[in-house]
KEGU-511978 format. One record per residue (C-alpha): x, y, z. Coordinates in nm, 2 decimals, padded with zeros to 4 digits. Last residue first. Example, Ala and Ser with C-alpha at 12.3 -4.5 7.8 and 13.67 -1.06 7.14 Angstrom:
BEGIN
(node (01.37, -00.11, 00.71))
(node (01.23, -00.45, 00.78))
***
This chain:
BEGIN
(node (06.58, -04.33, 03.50))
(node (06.27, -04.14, 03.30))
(node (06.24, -03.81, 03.37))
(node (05.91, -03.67, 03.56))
(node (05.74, -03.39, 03.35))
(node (05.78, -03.01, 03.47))
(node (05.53, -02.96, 03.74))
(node (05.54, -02.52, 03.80))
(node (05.70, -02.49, 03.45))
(node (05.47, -02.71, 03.29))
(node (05.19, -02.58, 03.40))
(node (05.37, -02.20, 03.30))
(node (05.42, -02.34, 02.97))
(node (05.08, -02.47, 02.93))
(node (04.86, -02.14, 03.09))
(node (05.10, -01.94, 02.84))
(node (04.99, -02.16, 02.50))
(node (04.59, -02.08, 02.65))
(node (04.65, -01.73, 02.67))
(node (04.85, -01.72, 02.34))
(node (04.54, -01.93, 02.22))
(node (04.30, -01.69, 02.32))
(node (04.46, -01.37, 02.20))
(node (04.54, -01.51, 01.86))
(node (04.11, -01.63, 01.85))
(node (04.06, -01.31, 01.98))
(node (04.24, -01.06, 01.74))
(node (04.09, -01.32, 01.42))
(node (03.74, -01.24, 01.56))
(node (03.81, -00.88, 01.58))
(node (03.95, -00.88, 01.23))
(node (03.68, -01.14, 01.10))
(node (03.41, -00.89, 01.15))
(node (03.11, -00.87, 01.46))
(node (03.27, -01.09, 01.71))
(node (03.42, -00.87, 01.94))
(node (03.19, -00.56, 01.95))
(node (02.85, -00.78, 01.85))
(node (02.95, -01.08, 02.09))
(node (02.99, -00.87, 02.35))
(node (02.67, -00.66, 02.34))
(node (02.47, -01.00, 02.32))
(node (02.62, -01.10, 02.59))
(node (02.56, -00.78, 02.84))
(node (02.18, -00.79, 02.62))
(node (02.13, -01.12, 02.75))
(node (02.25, -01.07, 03.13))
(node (02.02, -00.68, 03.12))
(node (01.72, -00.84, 02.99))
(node (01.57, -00.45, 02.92))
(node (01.65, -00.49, 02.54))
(node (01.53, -00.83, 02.52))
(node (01.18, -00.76, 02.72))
(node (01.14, -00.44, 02.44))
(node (01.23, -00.64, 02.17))
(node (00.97, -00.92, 02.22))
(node (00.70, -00.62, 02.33))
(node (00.75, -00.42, 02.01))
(node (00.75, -00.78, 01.81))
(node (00.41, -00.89, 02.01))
(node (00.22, -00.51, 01.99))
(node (00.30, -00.51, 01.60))
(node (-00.05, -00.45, 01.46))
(node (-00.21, -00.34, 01.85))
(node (-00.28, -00.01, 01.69))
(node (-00.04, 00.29, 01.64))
(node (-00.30, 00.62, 01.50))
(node (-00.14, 00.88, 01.30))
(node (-00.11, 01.23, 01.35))
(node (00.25, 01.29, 01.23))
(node (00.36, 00.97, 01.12))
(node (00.43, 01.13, 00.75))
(node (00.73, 01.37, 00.87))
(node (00.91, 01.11, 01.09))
(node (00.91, 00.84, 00.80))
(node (01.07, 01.11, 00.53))
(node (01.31, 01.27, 00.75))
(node (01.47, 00.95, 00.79))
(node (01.47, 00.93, 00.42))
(node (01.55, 01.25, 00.33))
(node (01.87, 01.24, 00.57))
(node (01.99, 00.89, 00.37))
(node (02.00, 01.12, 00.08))
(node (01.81, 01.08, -00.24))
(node (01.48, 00.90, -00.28))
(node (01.56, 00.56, -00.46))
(node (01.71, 00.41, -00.07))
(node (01.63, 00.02, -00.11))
(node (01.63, -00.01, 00.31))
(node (01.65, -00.40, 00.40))
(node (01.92, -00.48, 00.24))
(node (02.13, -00.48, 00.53))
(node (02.39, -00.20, 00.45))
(node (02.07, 00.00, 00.38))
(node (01.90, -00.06, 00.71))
(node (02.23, 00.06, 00.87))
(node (02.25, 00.42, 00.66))
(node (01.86, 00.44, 00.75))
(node (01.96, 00.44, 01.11))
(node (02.30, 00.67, 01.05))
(node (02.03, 00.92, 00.88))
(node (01.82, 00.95, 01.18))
(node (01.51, 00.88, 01.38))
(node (01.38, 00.57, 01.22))
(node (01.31, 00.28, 01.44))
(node (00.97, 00.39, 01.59))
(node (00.93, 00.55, 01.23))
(node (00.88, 00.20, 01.12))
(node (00.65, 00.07, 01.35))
(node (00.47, 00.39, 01.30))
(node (00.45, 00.37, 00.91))
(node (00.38, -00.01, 01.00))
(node (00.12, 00.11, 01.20))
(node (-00.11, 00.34, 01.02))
(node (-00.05, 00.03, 00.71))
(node (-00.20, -00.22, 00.93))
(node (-00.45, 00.03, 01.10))
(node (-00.72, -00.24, 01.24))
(node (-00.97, -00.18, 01.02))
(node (-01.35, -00.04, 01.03))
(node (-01.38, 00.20, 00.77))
(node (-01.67, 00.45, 00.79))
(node (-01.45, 00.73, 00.97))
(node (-01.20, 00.73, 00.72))
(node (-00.84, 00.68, 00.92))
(node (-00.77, 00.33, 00.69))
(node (-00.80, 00.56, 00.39))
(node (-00.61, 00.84, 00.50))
(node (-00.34, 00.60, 00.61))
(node (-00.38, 00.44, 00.26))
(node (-00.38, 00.79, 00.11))
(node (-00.03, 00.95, 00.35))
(node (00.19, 00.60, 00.28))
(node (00.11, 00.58, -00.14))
(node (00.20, 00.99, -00.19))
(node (00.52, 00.93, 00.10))
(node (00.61, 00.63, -00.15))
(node (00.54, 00.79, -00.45))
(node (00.89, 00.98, -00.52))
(node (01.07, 00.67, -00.37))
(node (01.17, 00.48, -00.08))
(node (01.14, 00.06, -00.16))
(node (01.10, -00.12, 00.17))
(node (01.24, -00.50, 00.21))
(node (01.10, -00.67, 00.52))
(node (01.24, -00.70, 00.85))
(node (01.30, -00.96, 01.06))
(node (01.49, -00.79, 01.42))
(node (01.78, -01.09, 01.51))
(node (01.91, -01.21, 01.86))
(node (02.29, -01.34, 01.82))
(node (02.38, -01.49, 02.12))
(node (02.16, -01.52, 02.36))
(node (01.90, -01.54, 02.14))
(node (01.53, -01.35, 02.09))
(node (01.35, -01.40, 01.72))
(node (01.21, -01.06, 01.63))
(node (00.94, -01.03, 01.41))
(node (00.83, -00.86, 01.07))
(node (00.69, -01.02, 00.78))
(node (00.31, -00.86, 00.80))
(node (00.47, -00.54, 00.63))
(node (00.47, -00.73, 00.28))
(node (00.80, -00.65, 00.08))
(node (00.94, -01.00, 00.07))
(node (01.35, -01.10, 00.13))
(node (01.27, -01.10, 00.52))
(node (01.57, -00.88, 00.54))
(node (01.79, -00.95, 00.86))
(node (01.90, -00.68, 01.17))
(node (02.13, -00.77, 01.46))
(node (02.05, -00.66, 01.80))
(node (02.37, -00.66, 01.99))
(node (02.25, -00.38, 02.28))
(node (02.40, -00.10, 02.12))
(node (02.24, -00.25, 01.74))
(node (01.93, -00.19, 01.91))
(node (01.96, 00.19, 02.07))
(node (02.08, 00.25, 01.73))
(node (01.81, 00.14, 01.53))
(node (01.56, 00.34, 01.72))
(node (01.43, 00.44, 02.10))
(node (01.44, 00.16, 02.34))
(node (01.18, 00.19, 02.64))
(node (00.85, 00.04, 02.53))
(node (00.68, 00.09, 02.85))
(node (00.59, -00.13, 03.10))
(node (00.34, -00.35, 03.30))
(node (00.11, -00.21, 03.03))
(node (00.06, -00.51, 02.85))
(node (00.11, -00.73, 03.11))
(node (-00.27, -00.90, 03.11))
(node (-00.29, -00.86, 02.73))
(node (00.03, -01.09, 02.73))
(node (-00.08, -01.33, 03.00))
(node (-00.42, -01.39, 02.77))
(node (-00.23, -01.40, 02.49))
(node (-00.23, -01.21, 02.22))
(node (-00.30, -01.29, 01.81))
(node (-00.04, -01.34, 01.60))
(node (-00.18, -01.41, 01.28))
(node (00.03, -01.69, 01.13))
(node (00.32, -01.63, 00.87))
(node (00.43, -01.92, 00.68))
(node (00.21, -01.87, 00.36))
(node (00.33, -01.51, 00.38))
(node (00.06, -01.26, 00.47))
(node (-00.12, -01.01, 00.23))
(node (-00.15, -00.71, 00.39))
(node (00.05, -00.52, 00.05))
(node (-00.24, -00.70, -00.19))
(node (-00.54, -00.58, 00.05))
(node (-00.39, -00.24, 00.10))
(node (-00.39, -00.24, -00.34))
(node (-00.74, -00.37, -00.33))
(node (-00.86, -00.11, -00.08))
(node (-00.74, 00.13, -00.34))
(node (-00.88, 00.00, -00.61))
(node (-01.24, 00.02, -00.52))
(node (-01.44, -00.11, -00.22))
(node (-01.25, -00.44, -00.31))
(node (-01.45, -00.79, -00.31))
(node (-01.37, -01.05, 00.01))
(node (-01.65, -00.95, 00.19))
(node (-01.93, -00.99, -00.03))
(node (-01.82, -01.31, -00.13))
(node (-01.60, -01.42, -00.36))
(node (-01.70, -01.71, -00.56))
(node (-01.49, -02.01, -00.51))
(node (-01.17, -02.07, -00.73))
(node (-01.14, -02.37, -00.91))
(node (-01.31, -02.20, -01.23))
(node (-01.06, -01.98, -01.24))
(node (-00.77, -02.20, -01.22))
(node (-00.89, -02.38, -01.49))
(node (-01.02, -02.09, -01.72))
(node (-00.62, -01.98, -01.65))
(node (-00.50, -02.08, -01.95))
(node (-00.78, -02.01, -02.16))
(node (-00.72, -01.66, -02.01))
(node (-00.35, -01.62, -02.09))
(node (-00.43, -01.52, -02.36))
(node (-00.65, -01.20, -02.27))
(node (-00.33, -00.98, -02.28))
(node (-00.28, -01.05, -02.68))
(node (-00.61, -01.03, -02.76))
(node (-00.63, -00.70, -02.60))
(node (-00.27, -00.59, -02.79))
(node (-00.46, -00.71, -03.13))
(node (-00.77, -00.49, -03.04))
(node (-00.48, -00.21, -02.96))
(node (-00.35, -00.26, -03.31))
(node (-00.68, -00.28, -03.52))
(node (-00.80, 00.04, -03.37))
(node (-00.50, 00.22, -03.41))
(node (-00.47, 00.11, -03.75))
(node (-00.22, -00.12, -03.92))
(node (00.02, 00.05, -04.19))
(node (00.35, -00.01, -03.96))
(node (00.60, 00.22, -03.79))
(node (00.83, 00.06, -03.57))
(node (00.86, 00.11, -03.18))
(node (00.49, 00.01, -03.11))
(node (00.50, -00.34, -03.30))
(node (00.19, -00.40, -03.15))
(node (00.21, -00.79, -03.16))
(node (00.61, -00.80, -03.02))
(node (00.50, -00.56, -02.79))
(node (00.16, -00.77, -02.62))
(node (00.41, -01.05, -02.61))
(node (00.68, -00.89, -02.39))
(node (00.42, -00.76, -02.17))
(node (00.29, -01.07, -02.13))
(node (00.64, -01.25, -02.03))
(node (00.71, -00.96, -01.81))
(node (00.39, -01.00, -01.65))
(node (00.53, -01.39, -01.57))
(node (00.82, -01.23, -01.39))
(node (00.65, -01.03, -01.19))
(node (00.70, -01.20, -00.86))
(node (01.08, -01.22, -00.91))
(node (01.11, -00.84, -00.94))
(node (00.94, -00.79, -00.54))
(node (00.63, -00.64, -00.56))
(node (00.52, -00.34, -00.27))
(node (00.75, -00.07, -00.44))
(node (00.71, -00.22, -00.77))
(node (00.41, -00.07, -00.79))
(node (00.32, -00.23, -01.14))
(node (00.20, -00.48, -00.94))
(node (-00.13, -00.26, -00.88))
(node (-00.18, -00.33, -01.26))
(node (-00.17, -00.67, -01.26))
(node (-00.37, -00.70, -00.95))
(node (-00.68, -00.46, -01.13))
(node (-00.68, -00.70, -01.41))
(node (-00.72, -01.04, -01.17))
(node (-00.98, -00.87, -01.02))
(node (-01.14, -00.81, -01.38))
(node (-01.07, -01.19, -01.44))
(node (-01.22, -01.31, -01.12))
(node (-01.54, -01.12, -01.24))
(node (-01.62, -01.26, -01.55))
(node (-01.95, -01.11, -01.67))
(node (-01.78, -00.93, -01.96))
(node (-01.67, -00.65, -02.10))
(node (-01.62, -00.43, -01.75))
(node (-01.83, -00.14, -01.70))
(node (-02.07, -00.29, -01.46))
(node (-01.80, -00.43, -01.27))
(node (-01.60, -00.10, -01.25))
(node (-01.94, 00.11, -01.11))
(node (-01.96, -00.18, -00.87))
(node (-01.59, -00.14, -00.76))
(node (-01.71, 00.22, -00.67))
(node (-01.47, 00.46, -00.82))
(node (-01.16, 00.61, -00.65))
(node (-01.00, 01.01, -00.70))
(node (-01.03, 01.10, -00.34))
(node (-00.84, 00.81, -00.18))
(node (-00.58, 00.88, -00.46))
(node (-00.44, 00.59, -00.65))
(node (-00.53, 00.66, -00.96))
(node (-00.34, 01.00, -00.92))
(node (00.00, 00.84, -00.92))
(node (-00.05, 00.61, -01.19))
(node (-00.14, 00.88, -01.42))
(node (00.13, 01.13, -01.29))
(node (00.40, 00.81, -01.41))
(node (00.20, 00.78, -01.77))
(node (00.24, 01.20, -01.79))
(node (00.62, 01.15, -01.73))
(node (00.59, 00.90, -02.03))
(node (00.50, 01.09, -02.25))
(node (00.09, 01.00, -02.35))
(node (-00.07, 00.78, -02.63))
(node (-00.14, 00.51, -02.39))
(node (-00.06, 00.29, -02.62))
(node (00.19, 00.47, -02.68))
(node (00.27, 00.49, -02.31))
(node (00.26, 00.07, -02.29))
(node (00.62, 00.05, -02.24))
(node (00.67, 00.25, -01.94))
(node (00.37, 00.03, -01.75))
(node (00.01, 00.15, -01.78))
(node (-00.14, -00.21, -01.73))
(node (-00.35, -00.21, -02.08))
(node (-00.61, -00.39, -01.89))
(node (-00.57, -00.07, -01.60))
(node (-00.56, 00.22, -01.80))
(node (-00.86, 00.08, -02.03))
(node (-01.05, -00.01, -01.70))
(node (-01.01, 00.35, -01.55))
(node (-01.10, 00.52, -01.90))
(node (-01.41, 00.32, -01.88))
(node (-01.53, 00.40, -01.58))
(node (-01.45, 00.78, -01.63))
(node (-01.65, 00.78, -01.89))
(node (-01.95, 00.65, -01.73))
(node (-01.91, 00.74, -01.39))
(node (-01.93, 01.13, -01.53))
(node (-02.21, 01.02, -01.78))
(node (-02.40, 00.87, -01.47))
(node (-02.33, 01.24, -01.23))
(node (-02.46, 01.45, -01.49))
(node (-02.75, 01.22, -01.57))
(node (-02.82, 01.25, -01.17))
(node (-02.76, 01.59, -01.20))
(node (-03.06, 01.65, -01.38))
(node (-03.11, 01.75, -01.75))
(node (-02.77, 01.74, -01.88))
(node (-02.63, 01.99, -02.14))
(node (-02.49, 02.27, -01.89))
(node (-02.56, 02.10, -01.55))
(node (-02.29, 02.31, -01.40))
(node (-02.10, 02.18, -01.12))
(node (-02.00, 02.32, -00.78))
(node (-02.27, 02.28, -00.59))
(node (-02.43, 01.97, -00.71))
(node (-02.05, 01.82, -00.64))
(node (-02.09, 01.95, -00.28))
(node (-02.39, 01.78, -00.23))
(node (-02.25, 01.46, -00.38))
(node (-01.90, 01.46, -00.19))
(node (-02.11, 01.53, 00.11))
(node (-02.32, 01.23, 00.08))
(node (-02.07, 01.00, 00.08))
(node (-02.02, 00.80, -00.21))
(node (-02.15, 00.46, -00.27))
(node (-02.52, 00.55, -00.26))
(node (-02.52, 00.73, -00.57))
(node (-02.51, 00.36, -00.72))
(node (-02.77, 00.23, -00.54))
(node (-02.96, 00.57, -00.78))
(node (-02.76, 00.52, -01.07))
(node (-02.85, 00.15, -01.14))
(node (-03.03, 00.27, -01.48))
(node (-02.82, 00.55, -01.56))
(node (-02.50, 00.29, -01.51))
(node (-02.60, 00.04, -01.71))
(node (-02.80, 00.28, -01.96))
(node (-02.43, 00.38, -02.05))
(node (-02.29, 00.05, -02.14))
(node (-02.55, 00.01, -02.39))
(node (-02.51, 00.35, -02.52))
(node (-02.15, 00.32, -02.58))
(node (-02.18, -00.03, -02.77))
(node (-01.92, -00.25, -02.68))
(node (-01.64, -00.39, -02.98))
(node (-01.40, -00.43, -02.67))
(node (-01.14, -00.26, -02.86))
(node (-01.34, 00.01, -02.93))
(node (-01.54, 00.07, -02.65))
(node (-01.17, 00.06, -02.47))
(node (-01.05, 00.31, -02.72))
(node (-01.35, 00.56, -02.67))
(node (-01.29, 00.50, -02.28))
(node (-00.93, 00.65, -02.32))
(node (-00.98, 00.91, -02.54))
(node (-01.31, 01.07, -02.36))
(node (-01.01, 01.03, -02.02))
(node (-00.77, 01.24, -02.23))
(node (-00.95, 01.50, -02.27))
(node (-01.05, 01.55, -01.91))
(node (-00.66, 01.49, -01.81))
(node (-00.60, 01.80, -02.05))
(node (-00.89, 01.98, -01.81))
(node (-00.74, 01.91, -01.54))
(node (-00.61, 02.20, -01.36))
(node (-00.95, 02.40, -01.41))
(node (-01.10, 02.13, -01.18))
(node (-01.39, 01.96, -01.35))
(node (-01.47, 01.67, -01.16))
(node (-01.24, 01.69, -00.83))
(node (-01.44, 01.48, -00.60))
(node (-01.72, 01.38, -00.87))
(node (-01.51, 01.06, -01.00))
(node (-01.14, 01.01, -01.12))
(node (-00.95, 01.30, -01.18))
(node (-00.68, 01.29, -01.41))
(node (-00.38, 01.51, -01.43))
(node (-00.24, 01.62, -01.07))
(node (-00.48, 01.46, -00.86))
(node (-00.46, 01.60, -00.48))
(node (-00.37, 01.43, -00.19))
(node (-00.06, 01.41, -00.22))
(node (-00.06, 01.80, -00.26))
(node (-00.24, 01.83, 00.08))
(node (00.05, 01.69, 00.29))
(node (00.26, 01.99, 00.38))
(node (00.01, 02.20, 00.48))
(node (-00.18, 01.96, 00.74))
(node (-00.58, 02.10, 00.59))
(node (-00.60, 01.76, 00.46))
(node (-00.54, 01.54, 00.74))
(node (-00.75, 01.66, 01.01))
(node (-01.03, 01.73, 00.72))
(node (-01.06, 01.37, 00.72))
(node (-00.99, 01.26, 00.31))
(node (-01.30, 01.33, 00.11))
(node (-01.55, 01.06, -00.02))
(node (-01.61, 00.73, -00.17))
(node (-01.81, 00.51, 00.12))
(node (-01.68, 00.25, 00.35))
(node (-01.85, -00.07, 00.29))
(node (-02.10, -00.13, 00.57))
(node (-02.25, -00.43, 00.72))
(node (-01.97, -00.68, 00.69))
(node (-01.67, -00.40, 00.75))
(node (-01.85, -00.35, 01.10))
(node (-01.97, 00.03, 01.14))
(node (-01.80, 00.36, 01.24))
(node (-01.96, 00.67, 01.31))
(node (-02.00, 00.93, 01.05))
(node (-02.33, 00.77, 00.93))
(node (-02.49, 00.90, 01.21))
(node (-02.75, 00.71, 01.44))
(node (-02.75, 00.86, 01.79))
(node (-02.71, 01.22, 01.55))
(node (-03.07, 01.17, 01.52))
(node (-03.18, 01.25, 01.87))
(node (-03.00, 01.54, 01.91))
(node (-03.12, 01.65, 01.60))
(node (-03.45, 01.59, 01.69))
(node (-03.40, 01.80, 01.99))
(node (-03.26, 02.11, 01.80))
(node (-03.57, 02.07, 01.54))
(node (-03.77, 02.14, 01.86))
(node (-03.60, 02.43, 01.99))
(node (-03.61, 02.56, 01.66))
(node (-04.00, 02.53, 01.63))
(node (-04.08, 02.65, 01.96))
(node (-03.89, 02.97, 01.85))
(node (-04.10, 03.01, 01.54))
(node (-04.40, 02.94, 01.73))
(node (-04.28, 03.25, 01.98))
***
């Protein structure tokens, strides 16, 4: 009976404690969200759980010591002893850093990634699993920071000293929501104090994604990595030594800061808020960025008020282009330049450029996973672009027209692929109020019957120079006929 009293007890205080879980969301300025597994209502979809998965490095206690990593474990101890190295920092130094802040540290990740990590792991050689768990963030720390300062581009792989189809599986798993590391873990690794210039590491090597950076916005990384070659002399065969070559290609990336100091130095500390969780919220933080134009369009009174008045009625690119709804590249690749500018004439849908690649349904399905963890409160920017998107997606002859505008840069394979792409990875995601003014703009254009009955006409019969030609003759034989037959019924008075 005691023991039964006890239960019913320990039930209550559960009940009672769950008014407080972790699991539910808290304001980003209270809470950071926490390293830890993506939402079992993603992972276990069939079809998704290889991009979730590292398939050569792991990065933190998530998939530490998977049999199918071991060559990615080996290569990790490579890539932290060359960034002690080249740094000239002493290993145990570095190390007490972390074993001495490992406790706030632990408290990054999410309790269930730790408790199953003690489960799964061996503590072969380590006393605890807290020294387990600091020589884990230790290494892998420092392999992270060497991949990033070096920038892992094509023509760093020797330095690197992997092929290159290993470099492009490298950049991939880095970016996995379940292979991050605590910024904090990152800053206490870094050389130096200097934190702007560590940000300013981790942005270099996110715009290696060329799928979010436009080639113009790199232009001055080209110029570096130019540089950092011409010192290495990677593609000739020289007496220097490894160490002494990748010191030199440090030097060589650090020039630019006595150039920058200034800028730097005008820049305000970050505050809390404004510093990554890791380096996947700092590549969604990069692809939010707004243009220096673009202003936050936040709803109006009237517009919450008619919000659902009615429903978004048209159905993809088609249905638009039916209705003369023309379609224009906002020549960036950040997902906050889209809107629709209404006309009577010639009403146009801005939107910007998107790269479809191998990674992109890999770099779509982990931000989505990130922005649907439970301890992240966000407004589902990338969720609803994917949406937004797949909203206009439906088939091939869609992407077919996005391509012809520029707009769609189709790297993937068939234009089917690609439509088949955006409907696949919108399955189960969340559509927030992101794009509510452009979906709404469209929506009152495409069910303004007099506009669309304009628009619609100028599109069939103005839309190429043949057409256009066809009425221009037609109009001025019409106009010629009107003047002979006026002159026909009153023929001009002759002069006496």
């Amino acid at each position: 009976m005691m023991a039964s009293h006890t239960t019913h007890k320990e039930r209550f205080e559960e009940l009672q404690n769950a008014r407080v879980t972790r699991n539910f969301p808290r304001p980003y300025s209270e809470s950071r969200p926490k390293i830890q597994r993506v939402p079992e209502h993603l992972r276990n979809r069939k079809e998704f759980m290889e991009h979730y998965l590292p398939r050569l490095v792991s990065i933190g206690p998530i998939h530490h010591g998977s049999a199918n990593l071991k060559l990615g474990d080996k290569y990790k101890l490579m890539w932290a002893a060359l960034y002690l190295e080249a740094n000239e920092l002493i290993p145990n130094n570095l190390y007490k850093k972390i074993a001495d802040k490992i406790g706030a540290l632990k408290g990054l990740f999410d309790q269930d990634v730790l408790s199953l990590t003690g489960a799964r792991e061996s503590l072969k050689g380590f006393r605890n699993l807290d020294e387990k768990l600091s020589w884990m963030l230790f290494v892998d720390g420092c392999s992270l920071l060497y991949i990033l300062v070096v920038n892992a581009d094509s023509t760093n792989r020797i330095a690197m000293n992997i092929k290159f189809d290993q470099l492009v599986v490298v950049m991939r798993d880095v970016l996995l929501l379940e292979n991050q590391l605590p910024y904090p873990v990152l800053k206490l690794l870094w050389k130096n104090d200097n934190e702007p210039e560590l940000i300013n590491i981790m942005k270099k090597f996110l715009n290696r994604c060329e799928q979010w950076v436009k080639p113009e916005e790199v232009t001055e990384l080209e110029d570096t990595k130019k540089d950092f070659l011409r010192f290495c002399h990677w593609a000739t065969p020289d007496k220097r030594t490894l160490r002494s070559r990748i010191q030199g290609c440090f030097e060589v990336l650090n020039k630019k800061k006595e150039e920058e100091e200034e800028e730097q130095h005008s820049v305000s500390i970050l505050n809390e808020s404004e510093l990554p969780t890791h380096l996947l919220d700092l590549q969604r933080k990069i692809i939010l960025t707004k243009s220096p134009s673009k202003t936050d369009g936040q709803k109006s009174s009237e517009e919450r008020t008619n919000e659902h008045k009615g429903m978004i009625t048209y159905r993809n690119i088609q249905d638009l282009r039916a209705i003369g709804i023309k379609f224009k590249s906002s020549s960036t690749r950040r997902p906050t330049d889209i809107d629709f500018f209404e006309g009577w004439f010639a009403p146009e849908l801005i939107l910007p450029e998107i790269v479809v690649d191998d990674a992109t349904k890999s770099t779509f399905l982990n931000l989505t996973a990130y922005e649907m963890c439970p301890d992240f409160d966000n407004d589902y920017e990338i969720s609803s672009f994917v949406v937004f998107m797949d909203s206009l997606i439906d088939h091939p002859e869609d992407v077919r027209k996005l391509r012809s505008e520029g707009i769609l840069l189709n790297c993937l394979g068939s234009d089917e692929e690609v439509a088949k792409l955006f409907n696949i990875i919108c399955t189960d995601l969340v559509q927030a109020e992101t794009y509510f003014k452009v979906r709404v703009k469209i929506n009152k254009h495409y069910n303004h019957k007099c506009k669309t009955w304009i628009a619609l006409g100028i599109h069939t019969y103005f839309n190429n120079p043949w057409t256009f030609t066809a009425f221009l003759a037609a109009f001025i034989a019409l106009a010629l006929t009107f003047i002979q037959t006026w002159f026909t019924i009153n023929p001009p008075e002759q002069k006496k």
